[in-house]
Each structure stands twice: as structure tokens, then as C-alpha cells.
C-alpha positions in Angstrom: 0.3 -32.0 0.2 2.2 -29.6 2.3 2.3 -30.0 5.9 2.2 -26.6 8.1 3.4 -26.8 11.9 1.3 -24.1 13.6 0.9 -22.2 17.2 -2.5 -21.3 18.2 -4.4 -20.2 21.1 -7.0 -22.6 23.2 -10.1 -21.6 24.3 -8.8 -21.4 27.9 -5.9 -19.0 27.2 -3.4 -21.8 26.7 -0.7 -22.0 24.1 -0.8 -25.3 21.6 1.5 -26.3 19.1 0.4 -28.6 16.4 0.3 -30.1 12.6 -1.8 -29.3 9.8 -1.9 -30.5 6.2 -3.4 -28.3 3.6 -3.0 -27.0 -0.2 -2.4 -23.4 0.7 -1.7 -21.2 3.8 -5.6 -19.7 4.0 -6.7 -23.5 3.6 -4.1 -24.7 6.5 -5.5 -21.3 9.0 -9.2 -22.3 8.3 -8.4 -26.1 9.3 -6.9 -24.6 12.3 -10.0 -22.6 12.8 -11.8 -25.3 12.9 -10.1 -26.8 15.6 -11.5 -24.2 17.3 -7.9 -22.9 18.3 -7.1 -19.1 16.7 -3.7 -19.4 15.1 -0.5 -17.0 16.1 2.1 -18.4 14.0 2.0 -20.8 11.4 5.3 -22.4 9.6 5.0 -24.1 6.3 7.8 -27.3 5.7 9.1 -26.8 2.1 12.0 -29.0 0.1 14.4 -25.8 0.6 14.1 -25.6 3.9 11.0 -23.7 6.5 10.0 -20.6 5.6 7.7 -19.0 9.0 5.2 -17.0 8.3 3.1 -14.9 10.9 -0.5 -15.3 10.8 -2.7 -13.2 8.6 -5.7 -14.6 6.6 -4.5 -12.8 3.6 -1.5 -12.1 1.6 0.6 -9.7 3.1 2.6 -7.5 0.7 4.2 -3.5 2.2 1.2 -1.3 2.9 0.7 1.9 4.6 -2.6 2.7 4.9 -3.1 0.6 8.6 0.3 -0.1 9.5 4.0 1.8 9.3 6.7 0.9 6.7 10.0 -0.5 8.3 12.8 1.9 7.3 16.6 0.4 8.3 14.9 -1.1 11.5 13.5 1.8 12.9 10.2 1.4 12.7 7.5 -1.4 13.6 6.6 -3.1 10.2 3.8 -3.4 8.9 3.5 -7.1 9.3 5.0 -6.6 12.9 1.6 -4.7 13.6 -0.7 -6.9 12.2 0.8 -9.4 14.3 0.1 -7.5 17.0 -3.0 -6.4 16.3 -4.1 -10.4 15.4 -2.6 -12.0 18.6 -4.0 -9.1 21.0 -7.6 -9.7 20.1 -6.6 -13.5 20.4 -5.8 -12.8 24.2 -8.4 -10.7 24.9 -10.8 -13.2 23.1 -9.8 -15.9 25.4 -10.2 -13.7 28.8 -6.9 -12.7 29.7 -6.3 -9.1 30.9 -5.4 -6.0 28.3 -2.4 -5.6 31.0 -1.5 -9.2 30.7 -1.9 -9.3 27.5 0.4 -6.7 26.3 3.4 -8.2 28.4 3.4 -11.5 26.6 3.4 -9.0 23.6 6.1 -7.4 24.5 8.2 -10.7 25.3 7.3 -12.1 21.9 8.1 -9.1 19.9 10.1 -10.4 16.1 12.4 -7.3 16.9 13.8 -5.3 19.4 12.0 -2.1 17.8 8.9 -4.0 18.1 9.0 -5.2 21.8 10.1 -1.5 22.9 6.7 -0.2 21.4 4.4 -2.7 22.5 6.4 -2.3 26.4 5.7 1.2 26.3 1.9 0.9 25.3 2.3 -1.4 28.6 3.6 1.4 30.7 1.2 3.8 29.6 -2.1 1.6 29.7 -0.9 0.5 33.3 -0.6 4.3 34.4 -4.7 4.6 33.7 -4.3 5.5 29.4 -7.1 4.0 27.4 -5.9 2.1 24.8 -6.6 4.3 22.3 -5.1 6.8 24.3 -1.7 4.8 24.4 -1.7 4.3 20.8 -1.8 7.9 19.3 1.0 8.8 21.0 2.7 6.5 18.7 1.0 8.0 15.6 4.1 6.5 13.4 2.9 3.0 14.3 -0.8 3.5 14.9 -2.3 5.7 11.8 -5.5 7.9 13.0 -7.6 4.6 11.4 -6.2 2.2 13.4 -6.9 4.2 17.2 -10.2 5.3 15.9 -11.4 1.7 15.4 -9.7 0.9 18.8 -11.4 3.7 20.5 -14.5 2.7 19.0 -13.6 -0.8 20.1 -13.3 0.3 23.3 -16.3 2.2 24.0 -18.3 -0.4 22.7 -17.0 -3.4 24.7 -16.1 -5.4 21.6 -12.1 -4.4 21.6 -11.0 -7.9 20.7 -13.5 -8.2 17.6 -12.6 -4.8 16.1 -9.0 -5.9 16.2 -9.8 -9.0 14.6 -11.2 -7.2 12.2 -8.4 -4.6 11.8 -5.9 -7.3 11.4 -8.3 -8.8 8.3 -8.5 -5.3 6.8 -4.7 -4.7 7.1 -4.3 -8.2 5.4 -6.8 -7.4 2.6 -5.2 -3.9 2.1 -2.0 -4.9 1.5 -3.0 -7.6 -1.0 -4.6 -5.1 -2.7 -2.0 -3.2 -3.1 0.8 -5.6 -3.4 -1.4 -6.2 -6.6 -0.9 -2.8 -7.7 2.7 -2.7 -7.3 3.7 -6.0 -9.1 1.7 -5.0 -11.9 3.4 -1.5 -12.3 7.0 -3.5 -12.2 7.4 -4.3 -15.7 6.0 -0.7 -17.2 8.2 0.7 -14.8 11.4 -1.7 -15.8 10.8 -0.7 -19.5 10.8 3.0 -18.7 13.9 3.1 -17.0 15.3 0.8 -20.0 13.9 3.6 -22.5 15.9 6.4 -20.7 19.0 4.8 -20.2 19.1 3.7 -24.2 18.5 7.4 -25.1 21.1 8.7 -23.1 23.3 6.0 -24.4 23.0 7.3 -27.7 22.4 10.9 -26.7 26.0 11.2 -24.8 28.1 8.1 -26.8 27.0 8.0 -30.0 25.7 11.1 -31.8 28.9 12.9 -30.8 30.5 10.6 -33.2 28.9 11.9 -36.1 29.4 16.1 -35.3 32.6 15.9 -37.2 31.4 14.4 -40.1 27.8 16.6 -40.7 30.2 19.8 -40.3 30.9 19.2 -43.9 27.4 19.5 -44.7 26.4 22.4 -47.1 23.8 24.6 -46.5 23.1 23.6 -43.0 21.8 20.3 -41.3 17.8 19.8 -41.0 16.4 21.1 -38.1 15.6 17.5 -36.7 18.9 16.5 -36.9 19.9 20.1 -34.9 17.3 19.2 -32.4 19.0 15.9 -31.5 22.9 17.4 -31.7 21.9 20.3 -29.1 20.2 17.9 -27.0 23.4 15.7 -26.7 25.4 19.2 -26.4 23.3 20.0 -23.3 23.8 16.3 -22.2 27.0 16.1 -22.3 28.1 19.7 -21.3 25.6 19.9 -18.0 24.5 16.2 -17.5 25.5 16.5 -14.2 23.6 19.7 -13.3 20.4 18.2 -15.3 20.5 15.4 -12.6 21.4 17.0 -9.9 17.7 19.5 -10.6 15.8 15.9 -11.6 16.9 15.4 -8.0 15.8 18.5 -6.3 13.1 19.4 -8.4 11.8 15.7 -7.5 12.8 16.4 -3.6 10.9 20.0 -4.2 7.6 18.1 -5.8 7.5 15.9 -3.1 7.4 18.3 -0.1 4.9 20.5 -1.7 2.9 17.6 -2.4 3.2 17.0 1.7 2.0 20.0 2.6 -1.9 20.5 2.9 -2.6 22.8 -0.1 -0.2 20.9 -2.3 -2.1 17.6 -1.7 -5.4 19.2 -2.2 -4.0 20.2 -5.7 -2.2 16.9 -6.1 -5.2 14.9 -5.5 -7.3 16.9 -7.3 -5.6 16.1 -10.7 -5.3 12.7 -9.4 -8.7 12.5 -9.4 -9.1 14.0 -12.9 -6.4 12.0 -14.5 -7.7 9.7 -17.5 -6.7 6.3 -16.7 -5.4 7.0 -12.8 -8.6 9.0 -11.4 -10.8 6.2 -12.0 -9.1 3.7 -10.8 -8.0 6.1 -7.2 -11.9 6.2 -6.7 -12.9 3.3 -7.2 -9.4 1.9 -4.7 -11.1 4.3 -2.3 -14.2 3.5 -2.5 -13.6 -0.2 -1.4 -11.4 0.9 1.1 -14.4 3.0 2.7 -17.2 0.2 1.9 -15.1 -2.2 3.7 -14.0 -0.3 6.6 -17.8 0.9 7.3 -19.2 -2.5 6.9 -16.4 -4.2 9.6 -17.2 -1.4 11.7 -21.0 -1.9 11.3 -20.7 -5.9 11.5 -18.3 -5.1 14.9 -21.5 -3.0 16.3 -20.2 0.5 16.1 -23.1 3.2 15.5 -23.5 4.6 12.2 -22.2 8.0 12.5 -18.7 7.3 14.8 -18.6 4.2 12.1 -18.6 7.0 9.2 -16.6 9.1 10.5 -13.7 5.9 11.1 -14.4 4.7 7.5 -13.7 8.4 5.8 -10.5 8.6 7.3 -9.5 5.4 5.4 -10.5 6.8 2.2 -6.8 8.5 1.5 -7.8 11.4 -0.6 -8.8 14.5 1.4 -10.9 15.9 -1.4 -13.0 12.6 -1.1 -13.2 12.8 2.7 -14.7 15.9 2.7 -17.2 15.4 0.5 -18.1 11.8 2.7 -17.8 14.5 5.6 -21.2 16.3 4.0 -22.4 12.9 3.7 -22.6 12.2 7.2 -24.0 15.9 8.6 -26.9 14.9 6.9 -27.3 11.2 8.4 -26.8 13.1 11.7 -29.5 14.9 10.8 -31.7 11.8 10.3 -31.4 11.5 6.5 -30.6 7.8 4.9 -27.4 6.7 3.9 -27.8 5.4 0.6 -29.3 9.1 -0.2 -26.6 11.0 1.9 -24.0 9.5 -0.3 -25.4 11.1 -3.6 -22.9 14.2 -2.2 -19.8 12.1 -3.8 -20.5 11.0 -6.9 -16.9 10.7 -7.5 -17.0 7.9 -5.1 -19.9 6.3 -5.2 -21.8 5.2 -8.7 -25.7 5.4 -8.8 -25.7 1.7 -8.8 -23.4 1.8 -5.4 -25.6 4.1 -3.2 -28.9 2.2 -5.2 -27.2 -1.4 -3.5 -26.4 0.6 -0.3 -29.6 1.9 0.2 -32.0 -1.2 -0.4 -29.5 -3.2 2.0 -29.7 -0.4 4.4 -33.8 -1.1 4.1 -33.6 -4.6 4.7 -30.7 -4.7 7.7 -27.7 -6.2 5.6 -25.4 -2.7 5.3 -22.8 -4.3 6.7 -22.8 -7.8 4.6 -23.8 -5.6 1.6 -20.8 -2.7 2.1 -18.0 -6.0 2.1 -19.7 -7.4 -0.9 -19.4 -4.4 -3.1 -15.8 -3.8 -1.2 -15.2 -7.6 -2.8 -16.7 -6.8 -6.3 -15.1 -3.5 -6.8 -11.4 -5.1 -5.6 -12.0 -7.8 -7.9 -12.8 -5.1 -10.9 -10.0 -3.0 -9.7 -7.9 -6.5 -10.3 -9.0 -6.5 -13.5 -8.8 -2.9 -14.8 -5.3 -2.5 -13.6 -4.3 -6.0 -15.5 -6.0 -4.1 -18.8 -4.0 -0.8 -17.9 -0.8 -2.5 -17.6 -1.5 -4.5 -20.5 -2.7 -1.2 -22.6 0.8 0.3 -21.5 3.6 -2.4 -22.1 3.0 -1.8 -26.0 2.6 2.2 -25.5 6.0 2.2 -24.0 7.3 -0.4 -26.6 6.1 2.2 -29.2 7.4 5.3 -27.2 10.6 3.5 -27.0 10.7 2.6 -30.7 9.6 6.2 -31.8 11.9 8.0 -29.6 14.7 5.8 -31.7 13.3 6.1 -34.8 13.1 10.0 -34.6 17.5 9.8 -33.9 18.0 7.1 -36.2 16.1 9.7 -38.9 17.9 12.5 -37.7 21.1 11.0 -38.2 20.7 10.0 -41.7 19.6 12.8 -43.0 22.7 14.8 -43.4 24.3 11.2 -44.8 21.8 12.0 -47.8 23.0 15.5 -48.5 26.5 14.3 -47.8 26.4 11.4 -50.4 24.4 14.5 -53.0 27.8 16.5 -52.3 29.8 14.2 -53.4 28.5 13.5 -56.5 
């Protein structure tokens, strides 16, 4: 069984280090757990050597929706952050100050960049800044999310729970969507395989057989014309075709930025056969699971609401959860109040939502649909991914076949002229 060496924090604000055998890292942090210590860092002994790994309850794949990407160093990583967020709500669980506890942060920083940000959320907490305060000044590290569920943490008196329970959201985020980027690897691999063996035979070998269908009376078929200007244009302004890929790809990009091009985006998102489905149903869980920590942390209903819509992603779907909670403001239920998205949220959803808001269980309810509909998501993208490996397999193949016929039709009418 493998052995994990671990650093946790007692009860009384004291560091231990210890040993802990256990099948899998979630397995080895719940034995810790139950040691009644709350891990920081735990290291698990393999054959090729020790591989440390910061605490989180969750896997912990590149995400972006709670924490910041790390680009050449420059910015605090996501896992930095969640480290931070985990370890903070440790200290503050165990009594010691916020002050306090942001200087042993900030000497136990993984990187410089790192121990620089959590110094100067130091400095300015020390001057008389809320923590929330601190924080969205940083709005590169700390997304709107993150300080909203701070400031609601602090309001409330609960800050060390809330970040607790940021920390688990950031880990189950990011296994979510490690999930969707490993399972768009291979239809991704086989498209870039697809272009590069058309241009292959595009720019190397249909050039080749120009000379030869020059001979050809009474002109070569139009397919075969098709394919011989395409190579032409290849060939002749390759260059230029990649160089506007390039800026026409920069040019998509920015307008997608601004705020009227990711309305539009969005909205065909949303409207997209196989893709808008599944984007509703991410952001669905995303919301269910942000309201239902916020709820199980203690936060009122409506700040809680208007936290959770801000993790939904699409701005389309935020403002129609934003209509959704004027009329709980105005005393209307939730489960009814929700019936304004139907994009996000099935009849079935708002008919759970609404008999667990009757019987005091929103919060347990809102993480076990968050659980279900990640779990279906799991299993929808798997069928997607499986539905497209053969689509590109026959994409690829057709996109051969149509050259391969192209080219042998003048070899026909060239063998008839000879005879």
C-alpha cells in the first residue's frame, strides 16, 4: 500500500508532521482528517522517486473559473491559490489572527510570484482593507467569485468555512474540467493529423501530376480542376493563407472579448447541437454547487444568488438567473423563480429544488444534483468524443478519397487517348 508522509495543522495552531498509509491520495487526506489534524501538504513515496503534492481533496487539473492560469511565471497558479485559499481557512480555523496568518503565507509561498501577492494582501489588510477589499485589487488572482464568497465570508463571521469551501469548489472545478480537456485530446490530435495529410498532398503531390493531365483532351473534370486550383492557391499564397488563419483567429478572439461579441458568441454557444447542451448543463452544476456551499456556509439567499450567478460563465445565462432572483427579493420561491431559465434549469431541476426548498435541504439537495449532473456530463462528453473519433476517421477518409478520385480521372481519359 502506498505510504504518504504528510503536514497538517493541530487543533492548537501547531504544525505536525506525520505518516499515513492509504490506497489513493483522497483516502490518505480522509485518514488524516480523522486524526483530527487538517492537512497542508501531503507527499506520496513512489518507486521513482517522491512526487509532493499540495493538498486539495480533489484532482487538480488547469482551471480558470476560481483561480488564475500561470503564464511563464507571472502569475499565481491556480494550484498556488487553492493552496492558499485551503491553508488560510486552516489558520483561521485553529484561532490564529487573519494578520498572522497571511505572514506564514507569505513565508511559505511555492514561488516568489506567489509570496509577493500574498505579502501585499498583508500590507493592505494591515492598513485597515477588508479582506475582500484586499483581494479585488488583485482581480488577476482573485476572480469576482472568489471575493464575493470572501466578502460574504466575512460579513457573516464564517470566513474560514467559506474558504474551505472555495478551496473544495476550485478542486472539483478543475476535475471537471480536466475531464473535458483529456477527452477532447485525441479528436483534436486526429484533426491536426487530417490537415497536415491534406496539405501534404495538396502542395507535394498533386503538382506532380499537372504535367501529365495537360495532355488531356477536351479538358479535365471539374473535380479534378477543383483539387489542382486548390494546390495552385496553396502553393502560390500558402504563406499569406496562414498568415490571415493567424489574424483572422487573433481578430475572432478579441471580438469574442469584447462584451457584444460574447453575447453573440455565447448565444450560438448556447444553440449549438451537441456543445449548447452540454455548456448548460456545465453551468448549471457550476451554479447548483456554488449556491448550495454558500447556503450550507450560512450566507442568505439572495447575496448567495447573486455569488452563485457569477460562477455560471455565460452572461446570457446570468442574466436570466439575474430575473430569477428580483423575484425571490420580492418574496417569491426559488424553485418557481427559476422557471425564468429554462435553458438552465430542467422542469425536473427546479421540481427537486423546490420540494427541498419546502423541507429545509436546498443546500444538500443543490450539491446532489451539482454531483448527478457532473457525473452525466462525464458520461455525455465520453459518448460525444466517442460519436466524433469515427466522424473524423470518415472526414479524413472522404477528404482523401475525393483527391484520390480526382486524380484518376484524367488517368481514364488519358489511357481512352491512347488507344
Amino acid at each position: 500500500m502506498p505510504t504518504f508522509t504528510y503536514r497538517a495543522l493541530q487543533a492548537d495552531g501547531q504544525m505536525a508532521d506525520g505518516i499515513a498509509e492509504a490506497a489513493t491520495r483522497p483516502e490518505a487526506l480522509r485518514v488524516i482528517e480523522a486524526r483530527g489534524l487538517r492537512p497542508v501538504s501531503v507527499i506520496e513515496a513512489r518507486s521513482s522517486g517522491r512526487r509532493a503534492v499540495k493538498v486539495a481533496k480533489d484532482s487538480s487539473a488547469p482551471t480558470q473559473g476560481m483561480g488564475g492560469w500561470s503564464l511563464g511565471g507571472s502569475k499565481v497558479s491556480s494550484e498556488e491559490l487553492e493552496n492558499f485559499t485551503r491553508l488560510l481557512s486552516s489558520l483561521l480555523a485553529a484561532g490564529v489572527p487573519l494578520s498572522r496568518a497571511l505572514t506564514i503565507l507569505g513565508k511559505e509561498a511555492s514561488s516568489p510570484v506567489a509570496s509577493a501577492k500574498w505579502r501585499e494582501i498583508h500590507s493592505l489588510v494591515v492598513d485597515g482593507m477588508s479582506l475582500a477589499s484586499a483581494m479585488a485589487r488583485s482581480p488577476e488572482t482573485f476572480p469576482k467569485v472568489y471575493t464575493a464568497m470572501v466578502e460574504a465570508g466575512e460579513a457573516g463571521g464564517f470566513l474560514d468555512v467559506v474558504l474551505a469551501q472555495i478551496a473544495d469548489f476550485q478542486s472539483r472545478e478543475k476535475e471537471l474540467r480536466s475531464k473535458v480537456l483529456t477527452a477532447m485530446i485525441y479528436p483534436a490530435v486526429l484533426l491536426l493529423m487530417a490537415v497536415v495529410v491534406l496539405s501534404v498532398l495538396l502542395v507535394f503531390f498533386i503538382p506532380k501530376f499537372q504535367k501529365v493531365f495537360t495532355s488531356v483532351k477536351g479538358g479535365l473534370p471539374l473535380i479534378t480542376q477543383i483539387i489542382i486550383a486548390t494546390s495552385d492557391i496553396l502553393r502560390s499564397y500558402g504563406l499569406l493563407v496562414l498568415v490571415g488563419l493567424v489574424l483572422g483567429s487573433f481578430f475572432l478572439r478579441t471580438w469574442i472579448v469584447s462584451p457584444a461579441g460574447r453575447r453573440i458568441w455565447e448565444g450560438l454557444t448556447l444553440k449549438a447541437p451537441v456543445v449548447g447542451p452540454l455548456s448548460a448543463r456545465f453551468a448549471m452544476a457550476r451554479f447548483c454547487r456554488m449556491l448550495g456551499t454558500l447556503i450550507g456556509a450560512d450566507v442568505q439567499l439572495v447575496q448567495a444568488l447573486n455569488v452563485a450567478r457569477r460562477s455560471i460563465g455565460n452572461q446570457i445565462l446570468v442574466d436570466a438567473v439575474a430575473r430569477s432572483i428580483d423575484q425571490v427579493q420580492q418574496g417569491g420561491r426559488l424553485g418557481q423563480s427559476l422557471a425564468e431559465c429554462p435553458t438552465l434549469f430542467s422542469g425536473s431541476v427546479m421540481e427537486m429544488i423546490s420540494v427541498a426548498e419546502e423541507s429545509g435541504r436546498l443546500d444538500v439537495e443543490l450539491i446532489r444534483i451539482a454531483n448527478v449532473t457532473e457525473s452525466e456530463l462525464d458520461r455525455r462528453l465520453k459518448t460525444a468524443v466517442a460519436l466524433a473519433e469515427p466522424l473524423l476517421l470518415f472526414l479524413i477518409a472522404g477528404f482523401i478519397g475525393f483527391i484520390f478520385i480526382g486524380m484518376l480521372l484524367p488517368v481514364f481519359s488519358l489511357q481512352d487517348y491512347i488507344k
